[in-house]
C-alpha positions in Angstrom: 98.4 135.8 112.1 95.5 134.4 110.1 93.4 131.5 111.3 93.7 129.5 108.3 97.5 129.2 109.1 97.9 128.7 112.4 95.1 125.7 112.2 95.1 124.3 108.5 91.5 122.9 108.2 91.9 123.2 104.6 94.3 120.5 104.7 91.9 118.1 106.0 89.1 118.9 104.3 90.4 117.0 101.3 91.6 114.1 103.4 88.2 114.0 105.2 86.7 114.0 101.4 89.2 111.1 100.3 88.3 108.9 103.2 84.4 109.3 102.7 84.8 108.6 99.1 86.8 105.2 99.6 84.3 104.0 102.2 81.0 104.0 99.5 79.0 101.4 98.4 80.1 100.2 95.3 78.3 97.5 93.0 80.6 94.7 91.3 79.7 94.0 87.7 80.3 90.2 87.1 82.3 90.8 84.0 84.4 93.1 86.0 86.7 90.2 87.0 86.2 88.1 84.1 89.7 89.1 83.1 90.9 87.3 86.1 91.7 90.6 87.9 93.6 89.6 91.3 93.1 90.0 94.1 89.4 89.3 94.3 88.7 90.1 97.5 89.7 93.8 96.7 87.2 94.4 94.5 84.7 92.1 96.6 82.5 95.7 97.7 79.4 95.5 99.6 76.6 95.9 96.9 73.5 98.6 97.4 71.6 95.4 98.8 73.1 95.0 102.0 70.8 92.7 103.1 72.6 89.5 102.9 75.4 90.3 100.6 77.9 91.0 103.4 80.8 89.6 103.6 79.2 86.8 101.4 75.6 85.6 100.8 74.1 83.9 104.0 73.4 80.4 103.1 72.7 77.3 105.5 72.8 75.2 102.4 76.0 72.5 102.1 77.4 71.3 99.3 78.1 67.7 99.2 81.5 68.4 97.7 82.0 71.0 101.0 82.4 68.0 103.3 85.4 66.9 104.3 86.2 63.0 102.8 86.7 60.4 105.9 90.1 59.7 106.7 89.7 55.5 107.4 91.8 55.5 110.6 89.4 58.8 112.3 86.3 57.8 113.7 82.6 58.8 112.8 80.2 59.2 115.5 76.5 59.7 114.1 72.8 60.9 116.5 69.6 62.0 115.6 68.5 64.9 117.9 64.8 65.4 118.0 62.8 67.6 120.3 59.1 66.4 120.7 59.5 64.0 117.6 60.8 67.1 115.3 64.5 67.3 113.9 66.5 69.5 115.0 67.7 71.5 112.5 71.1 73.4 111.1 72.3 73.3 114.6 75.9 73.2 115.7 76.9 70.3 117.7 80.5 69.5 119.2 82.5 66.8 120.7 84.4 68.4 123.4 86.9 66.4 125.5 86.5 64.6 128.8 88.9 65.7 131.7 90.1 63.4 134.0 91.1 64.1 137.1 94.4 63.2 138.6 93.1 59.8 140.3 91.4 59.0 137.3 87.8 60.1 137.7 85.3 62.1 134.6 85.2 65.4 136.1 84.2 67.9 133.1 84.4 68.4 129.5 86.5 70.9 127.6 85.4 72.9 124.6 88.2 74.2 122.3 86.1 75.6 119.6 88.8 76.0 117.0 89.7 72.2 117.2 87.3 70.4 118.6 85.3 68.0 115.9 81.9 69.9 114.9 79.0 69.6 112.9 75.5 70.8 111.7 72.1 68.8 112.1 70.7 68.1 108.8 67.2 68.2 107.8 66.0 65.0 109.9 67.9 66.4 112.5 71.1 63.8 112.1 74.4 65.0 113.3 77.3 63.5 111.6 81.2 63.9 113.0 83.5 62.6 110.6 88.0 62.4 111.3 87.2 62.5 115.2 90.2 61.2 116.6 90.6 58.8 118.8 89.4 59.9 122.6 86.6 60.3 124.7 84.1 63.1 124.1 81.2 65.0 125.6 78.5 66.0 123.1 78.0 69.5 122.9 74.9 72.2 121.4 76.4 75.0 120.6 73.6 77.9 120.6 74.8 81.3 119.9 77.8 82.3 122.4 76.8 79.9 124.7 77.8 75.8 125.0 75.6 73.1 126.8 77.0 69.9 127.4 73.7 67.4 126.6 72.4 64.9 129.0 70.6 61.6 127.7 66.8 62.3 127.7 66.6 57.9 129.2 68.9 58.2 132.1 70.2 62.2 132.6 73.3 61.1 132.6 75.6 63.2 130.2 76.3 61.9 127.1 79.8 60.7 126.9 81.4 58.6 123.7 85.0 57.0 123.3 85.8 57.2 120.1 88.4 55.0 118.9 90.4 54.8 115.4 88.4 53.8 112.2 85.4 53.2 115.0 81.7 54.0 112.9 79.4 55.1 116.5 75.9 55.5 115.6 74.5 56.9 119.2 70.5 56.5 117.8 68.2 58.6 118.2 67.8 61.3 121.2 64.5 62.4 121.8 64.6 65.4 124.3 61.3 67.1 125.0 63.0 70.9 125.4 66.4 72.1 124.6 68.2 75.4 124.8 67.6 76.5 121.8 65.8 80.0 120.3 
């Protein structure tokens, strides 16, 4: 019996050839979907610049019209973080709930990251949390995969807000002299 048979490589070979093929780097013209084409995201290919072109370009830039309008009966809660006098900047910050044990006592704070209210630090380092619901929070720097739940620089005690509906908080400024950030 011959080889070719009993194993048929030359079966695969064109599959192996197909699969390559679809897997290249294609570059989009921008008229190519001027005819409204749909879906978008299929012909969304990585372009021969990888650099920052994948999945979309990397931008730390908001647009005012990105942010979410204020709901009137959600909270706001405002702070300036600065680190030796300098803003802290495009940094994630969240307000995490306070947990209460059963006699009533602050034990801890808990960070759901796919609810909890969130936001950057702008240029002078403000960090502003609009629609927070009513509650008590912990504030939170979020730095890479890990979460730190921030003490006041006056007193090191943590810094802990309630938050009630259509309140407007504006915690100041926080001057911490190190942080854990890169």
């Amino acid at each position: 019996m011959m080889a070719h048979k009993k194993y048929p490589y030359f079966y695969l070979v064109p599959l192996f050839i197909f699969i390559l093929s679809s897997c290249s780097l294609i570059k989009i013209n921008q008229q190519d979907n001027q005819n409204g084409a749909y879906p978008v995201g299929t012909q969304t290919i990585i372009q021969n610049e990888i650099g920052n072109n994948y999945p979309a370009p990397a931008t730390t830039e908001f647009k005012e019209s990105a942010l979410p309008t204020h709901d009137s009966n959600l909270g706001i809660v405002e702070v300036q973080i600065l680190i030796n006098d300098a803003p802290v900047v495009d940094t994630l910050f969240f307000l995490a709930d306070v947990l209460k044990s059963q006699d009533g006592l602050e034990i801890a704070t808990s960070l759901d990251r796919t609810i909890a209210p969130r936001a950057f630090s702008d240029q002078e380092g403000v960090v502003r949390f609009i629609n927070v619901k009513p509650g008590r929070y912990g504030l939170i720097l979020y730095e890479g995969m890990n979460s730190y739940l921030l003490l006041n620089p006056m007193d090191g005690q943590a810094i802990l807000v309630t938050v009630g509906s259509r309140d407007n908080l504006d915690l100041g400024t926080m001057r911490f002299s190190e942080l854990p950030l890169d």
